[in-house]
N, C-alpha and C positions, 0 to 999 in steps of 0.2 A: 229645299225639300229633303236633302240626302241627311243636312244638319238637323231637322224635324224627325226620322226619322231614326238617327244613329241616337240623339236623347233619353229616348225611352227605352232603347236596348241598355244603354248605359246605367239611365235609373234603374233597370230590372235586374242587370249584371249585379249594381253596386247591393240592391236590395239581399241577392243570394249571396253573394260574399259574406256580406255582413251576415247570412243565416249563418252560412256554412263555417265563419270564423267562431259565430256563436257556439255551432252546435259542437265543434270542436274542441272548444274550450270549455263543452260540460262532459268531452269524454275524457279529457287531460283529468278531468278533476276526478272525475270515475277511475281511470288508470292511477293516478296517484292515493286514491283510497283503497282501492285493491291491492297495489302494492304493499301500502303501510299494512292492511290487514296479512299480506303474505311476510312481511317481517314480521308481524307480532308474533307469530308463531313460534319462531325463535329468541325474539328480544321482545317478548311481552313483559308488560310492567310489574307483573308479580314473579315472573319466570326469573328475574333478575335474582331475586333474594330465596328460590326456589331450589331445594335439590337438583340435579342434574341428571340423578341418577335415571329417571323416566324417560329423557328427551331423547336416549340414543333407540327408544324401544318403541318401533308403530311394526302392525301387521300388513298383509298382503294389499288388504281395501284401503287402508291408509296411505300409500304407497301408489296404489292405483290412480285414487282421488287427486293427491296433491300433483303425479306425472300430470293427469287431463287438467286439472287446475293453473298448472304454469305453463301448457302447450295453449291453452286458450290466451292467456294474457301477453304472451309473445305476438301470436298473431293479431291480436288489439293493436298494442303497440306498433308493429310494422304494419298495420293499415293504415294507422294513423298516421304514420310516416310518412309513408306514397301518397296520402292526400295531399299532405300540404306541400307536399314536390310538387304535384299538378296545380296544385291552387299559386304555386309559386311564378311556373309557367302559365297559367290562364291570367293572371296580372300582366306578365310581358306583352301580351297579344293583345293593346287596346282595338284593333279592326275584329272582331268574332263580329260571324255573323248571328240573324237568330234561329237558324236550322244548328250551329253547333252551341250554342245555349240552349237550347233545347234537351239536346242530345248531353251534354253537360248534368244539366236538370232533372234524365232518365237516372243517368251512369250514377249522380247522386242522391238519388230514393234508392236506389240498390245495395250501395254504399252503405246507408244508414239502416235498412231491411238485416244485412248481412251484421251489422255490427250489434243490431238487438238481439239478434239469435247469439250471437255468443257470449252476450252478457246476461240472457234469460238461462245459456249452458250454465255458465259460471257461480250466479243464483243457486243452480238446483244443487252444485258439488260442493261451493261454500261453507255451506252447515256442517256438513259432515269433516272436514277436512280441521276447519276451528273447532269443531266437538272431539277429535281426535287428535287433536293437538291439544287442548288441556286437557284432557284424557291424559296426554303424556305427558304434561309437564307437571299433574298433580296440581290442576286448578285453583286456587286458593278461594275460590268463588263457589265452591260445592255446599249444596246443603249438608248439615251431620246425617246417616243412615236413619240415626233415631228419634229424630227430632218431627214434632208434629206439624211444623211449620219452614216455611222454605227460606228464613235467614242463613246469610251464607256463615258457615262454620268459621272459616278463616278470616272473616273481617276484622278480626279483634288483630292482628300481626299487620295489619295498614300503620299502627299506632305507632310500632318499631322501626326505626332506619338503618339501624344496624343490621347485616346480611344475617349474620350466625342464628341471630334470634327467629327470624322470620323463615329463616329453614329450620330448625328447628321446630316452629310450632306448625307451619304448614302441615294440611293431612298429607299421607305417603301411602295413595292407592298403592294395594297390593302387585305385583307386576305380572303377574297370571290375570288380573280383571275379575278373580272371584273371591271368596270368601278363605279366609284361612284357618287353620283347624281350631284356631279360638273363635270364630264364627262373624268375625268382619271381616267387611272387605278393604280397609286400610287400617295404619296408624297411626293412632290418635295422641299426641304430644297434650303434655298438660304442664302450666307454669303456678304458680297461686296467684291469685285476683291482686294480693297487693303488690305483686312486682309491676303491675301497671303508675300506680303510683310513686317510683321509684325510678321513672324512664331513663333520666341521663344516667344513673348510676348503676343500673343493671345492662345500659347500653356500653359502658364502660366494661363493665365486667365480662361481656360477651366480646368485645372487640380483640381477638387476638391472630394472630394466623394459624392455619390450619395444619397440624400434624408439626407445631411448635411446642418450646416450653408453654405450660399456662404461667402467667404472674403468681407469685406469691401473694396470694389474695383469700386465705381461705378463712380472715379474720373478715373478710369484706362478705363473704359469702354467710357467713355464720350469723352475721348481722340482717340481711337478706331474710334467713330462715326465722331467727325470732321475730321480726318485724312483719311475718305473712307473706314475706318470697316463697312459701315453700308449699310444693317443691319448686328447685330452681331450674332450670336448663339444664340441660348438659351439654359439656362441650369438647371439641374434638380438638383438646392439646394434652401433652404430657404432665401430670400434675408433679409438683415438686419432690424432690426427697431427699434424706439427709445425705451428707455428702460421703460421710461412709456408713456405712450399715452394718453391723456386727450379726451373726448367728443371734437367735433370744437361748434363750437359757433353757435349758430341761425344763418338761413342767414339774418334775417334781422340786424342783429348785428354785422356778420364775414366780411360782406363789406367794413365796413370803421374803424375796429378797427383793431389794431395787434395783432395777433393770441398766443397761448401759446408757449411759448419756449419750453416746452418738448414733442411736436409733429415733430420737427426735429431734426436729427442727424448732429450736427454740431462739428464736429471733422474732418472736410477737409476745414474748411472755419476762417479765418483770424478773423470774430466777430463771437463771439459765443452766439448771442442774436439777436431777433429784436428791442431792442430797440437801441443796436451798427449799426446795418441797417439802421435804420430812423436817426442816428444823421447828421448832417450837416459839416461832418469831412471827409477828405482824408483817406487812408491807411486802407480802410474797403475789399480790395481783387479785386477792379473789379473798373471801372470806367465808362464802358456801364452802363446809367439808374441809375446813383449813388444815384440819391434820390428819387428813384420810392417806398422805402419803406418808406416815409415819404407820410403817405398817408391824414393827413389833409392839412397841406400847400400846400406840392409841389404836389399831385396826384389829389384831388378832386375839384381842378378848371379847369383838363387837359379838354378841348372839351367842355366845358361848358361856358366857360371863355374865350377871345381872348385875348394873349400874347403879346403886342408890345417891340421888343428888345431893338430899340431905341426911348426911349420915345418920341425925339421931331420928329420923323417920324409915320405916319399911316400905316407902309407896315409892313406885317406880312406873317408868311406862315401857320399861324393857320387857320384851319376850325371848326366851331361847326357842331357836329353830327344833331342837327335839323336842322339846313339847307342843310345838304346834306339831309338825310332823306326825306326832301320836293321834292327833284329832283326826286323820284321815289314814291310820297306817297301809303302806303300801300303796297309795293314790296317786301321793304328788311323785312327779315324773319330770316335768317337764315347766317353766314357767317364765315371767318377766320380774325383774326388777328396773322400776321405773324413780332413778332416783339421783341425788350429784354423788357421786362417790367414786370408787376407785376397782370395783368390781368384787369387794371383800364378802357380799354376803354371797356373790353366785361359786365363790371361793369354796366358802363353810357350805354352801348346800349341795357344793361338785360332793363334798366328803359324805355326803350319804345318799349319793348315785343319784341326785339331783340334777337338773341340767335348767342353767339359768341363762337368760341373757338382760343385758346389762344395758338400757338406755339413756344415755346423758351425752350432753355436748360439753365443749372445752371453753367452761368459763373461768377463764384467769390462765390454766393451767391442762397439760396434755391429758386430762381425764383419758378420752379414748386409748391413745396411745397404749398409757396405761394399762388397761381393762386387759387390751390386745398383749403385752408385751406380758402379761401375767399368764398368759394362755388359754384367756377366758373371749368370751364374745361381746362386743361391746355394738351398739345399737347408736348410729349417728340421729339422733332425733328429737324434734322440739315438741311443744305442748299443744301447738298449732297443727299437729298433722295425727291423719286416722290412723289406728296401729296398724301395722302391715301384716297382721295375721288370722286367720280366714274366723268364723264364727265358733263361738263353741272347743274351743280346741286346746287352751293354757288349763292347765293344772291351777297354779296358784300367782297372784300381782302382787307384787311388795314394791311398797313405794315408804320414804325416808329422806327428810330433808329437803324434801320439793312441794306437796303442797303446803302449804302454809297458809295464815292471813293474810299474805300480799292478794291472795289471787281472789276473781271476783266469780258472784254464787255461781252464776250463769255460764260462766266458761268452767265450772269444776262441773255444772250438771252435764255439761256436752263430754266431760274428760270418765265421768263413771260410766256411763251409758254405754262410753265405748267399750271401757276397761270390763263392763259386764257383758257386753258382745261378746268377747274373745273368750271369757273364762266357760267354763265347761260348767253344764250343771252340777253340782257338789265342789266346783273349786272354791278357791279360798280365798276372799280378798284380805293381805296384811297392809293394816295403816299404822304405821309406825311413827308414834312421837310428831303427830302431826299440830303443830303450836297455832296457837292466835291469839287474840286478847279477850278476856276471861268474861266480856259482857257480848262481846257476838261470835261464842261459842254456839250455843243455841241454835244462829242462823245456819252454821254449817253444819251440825249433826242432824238438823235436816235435811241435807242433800244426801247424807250417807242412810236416815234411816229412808228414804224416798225408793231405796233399791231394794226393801222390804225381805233382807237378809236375813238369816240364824245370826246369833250372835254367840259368838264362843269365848269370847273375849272382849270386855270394854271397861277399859279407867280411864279416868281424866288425873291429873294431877299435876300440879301448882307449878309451874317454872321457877325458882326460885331467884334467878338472877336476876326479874324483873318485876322487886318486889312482889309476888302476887297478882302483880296485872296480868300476866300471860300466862296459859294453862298447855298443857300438854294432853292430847289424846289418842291412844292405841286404842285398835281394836283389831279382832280377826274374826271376817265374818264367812257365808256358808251361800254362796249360790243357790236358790232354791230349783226344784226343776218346774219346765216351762211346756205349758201347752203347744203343741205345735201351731 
């Protein structure tokens, strides 16, 4: 009888054990999600490639939250403990009787009562504790402010595995939590769409250590920007420089002489001198503007001087600067030249209180350098990027030697549209000597009359060095004014 009835305490024993191992082993798995979610907070998956600069920054309630959030998870874990000490001890005792099974069976509804109350605490501080945590880590998961839909802004930087990059494009809430006097409330990083296409090799280029030299890599980056890297990243290394660096030269001196050779770094370029630059020889790296660094003959009679190609002809496509100049006297003030050269014409129009700057990259050759070591302003920038200055506000655009026939209709309509953004109503756009071949002429003096400009100026005339097939066109035309 005594065996009959020790059976079924035994069956009811092993039935609870087996709850109570159960019910334990979904609170292990509760306590170890809890946890992981109390590290993400510091080793969250985005936080890794994330500035840092947020993380040291939570307020009072932050602070409050996360104290009651780890004081509750302590005492989880050491309930849990002393369970299974008991449950350790109630294994040893195969004689219980069933008044302390019973009593057992109380002590553990209370047990489990007591341990849902602090997981329903835990619940309610949660949210707030992970919402102020990426809060501080600058979320990569946020929507944009201005966006009419709730894609997250920073999912495109999942695509990078290199650190640099993906802090870098990350947003960087502001650290006040409000708007800044530019009227957002973070900053917003932007790359060009085609550095995506270009993933190992822009991951390359970002891989460096921080507050290091950078690589000698700005022929890598300059390929970057004409291919639709642009803009590129920026990055937080020392960028190279020549190894000794001389004073530049007076300006009234640095205008029309060549500058020291050991102000550039010329270990990516074919002549390793300016005066290999200026000589009057082929095979110097580049063939745009081949003897724009020959700056007594071939530069300082440009615009000063009229050109004729074929001697026993009068027709040219040259303009002087004072004569345009006259079309608006007293106007032009301020403007761009968007071209390959050497900075010669912002040179000649400094000389009549003109202020130009000078856009072109270094192809072949230290163009900018250049511009810069002449004492003029030179403009790092491709064809691919909007101009960086605000609407309505250049005087006059001169461009030479850059558009041409290479380029196609559609990318020159997106390049006036801008270039007439910027100009001011009554400025001037100069197209100087702009070449192509002589049967899809046509196509592209439609895209210049499409801007439905004054014309003060327009000849075509014959390239002669290419047979007749290739024509040459100037013009200078007149911004009309615009309705608001």
């Amino acid at each position: 009888m005594a065996l009959v009835m020790r059976c079924p305490n035994h069956f009811l024993k092993f039935g609870l054990k087996r709850g109570i191992y159960g019910v334990i082993f979904l609170l292990a798995v509760v306590a170890i999600l809890l946890s992981v979610v109390t590290l993400s907070k510091f080793y969250n998956q985005s936080s890794i490639f994330i500035t840092n600069s947020f993380s040291i920054r939570s307020d009072a309630s932050d602070e409050v939250a996360q104290g009651g959030w780890e004081e509750i998870m302590e005492t989880i874990v050491g309930k849990v403990v002393q369970e299974i000490e008991k449950l350790r001890e109630l294994n040893k005792d195969s004689e219980e009787d069933q008044s302390g099974l019973r009593h057992e069976r109380l002590r553990y509804s209370s047990f489990l009562t007591e341990i849902l109350s602090l997981i329903e605490t835990t619940k309610v501080l949660l949210p707030g504790v992970r919402g102020n945590a990426h809060h501080a880590e600058g979320d990569t998961r946020m929507a944009h402010p201005l966006s009419r839909n709730e894609q997250p802004y920073d999912e495109i930087i999942e695509f990078f595995l290199v650190e640099e990059i993906r802090k870098y494009a990350s947003v960087k809430p502001n650290r006040l939590g409000k708007k800044n006097f530019m009227g957002a409330n973070g900053t917003f990083a932007s790359i060009g769409h085609a550095c995506f296409a270009m993933k190992e090799e822009l991951e390359e280029y970002m891989d460096y250590d921080v507050g290091d030299f950078c690589k000698d890599d700005w022929r890598q980056a300059q390929m970057f920007m004409v291919h639709g890297c642009d803009p590129l990243p920026r990055r937080r290394c020392f960028s190279r420089a020549p190894k000794i660096y001389t004073k530049p030269f007076p300006i009234k001196e640095s205008m029309w002489k060549l500058p020291d050779d050991r102000n550039v770094r010329w270990n990516h370029y074919r002549c390793k001198n300016f005066a290999c630059l200026a000589k009057n020889s082929t095979g110097k790296g580049f063939f745009k503007c081949s003897d724009c660094f020959n700056l007594t003959h071939h530069e300082m009679p440009r615009w000063m001087e009229l050109v004729y190609p074929d001697p026993s002809s009068n027709l040219t496509a040259d303009f002087l600067i004072e004569e345009i100049l006259q079309i608006k006297p007293g106007e032009i003030r301020i403007g761009l030249d968007f071209s390959v050269g050497t900075g010669t014409f912002a040179a000649r129009m400094r000389e009549f209180n003109v202020t130009i700057v000078s856009a072109t990259i270094n192809l072949g050759a230290p163009f900018n350098e250049m511009i810069a070591l002449r004492g003029l302003v030179p403009l790092y920038l491709t064809i691919n990027q909007r101009l960086p200055f605000f609407d309505n506000t250049l005087d006059i655009i001169h461009t030479t030697r850059f558009l041409d026939g290479w380029i196609d209709l559609i990318v020159l309509d997106f390049i006036l549209y801008d270039w007439d953004r910027v100009l001011r109503p009554g400025g001037l756009l100069w197209i100087d000597s702009f070449f192509c071949l002589g049967k899809e002429l046509d196509d592209y003096l439609v895209a210049f009359k499409m801007l439905r400009y004054k014309k003060h100026k327009w000849v075509i005339v014959p390239k002669i060095d290419k047979g007749g097939e290739e024509v040459f066109f100037s013009a200078v035309l007149e911004k009309p004014p615009r309705p608001f």
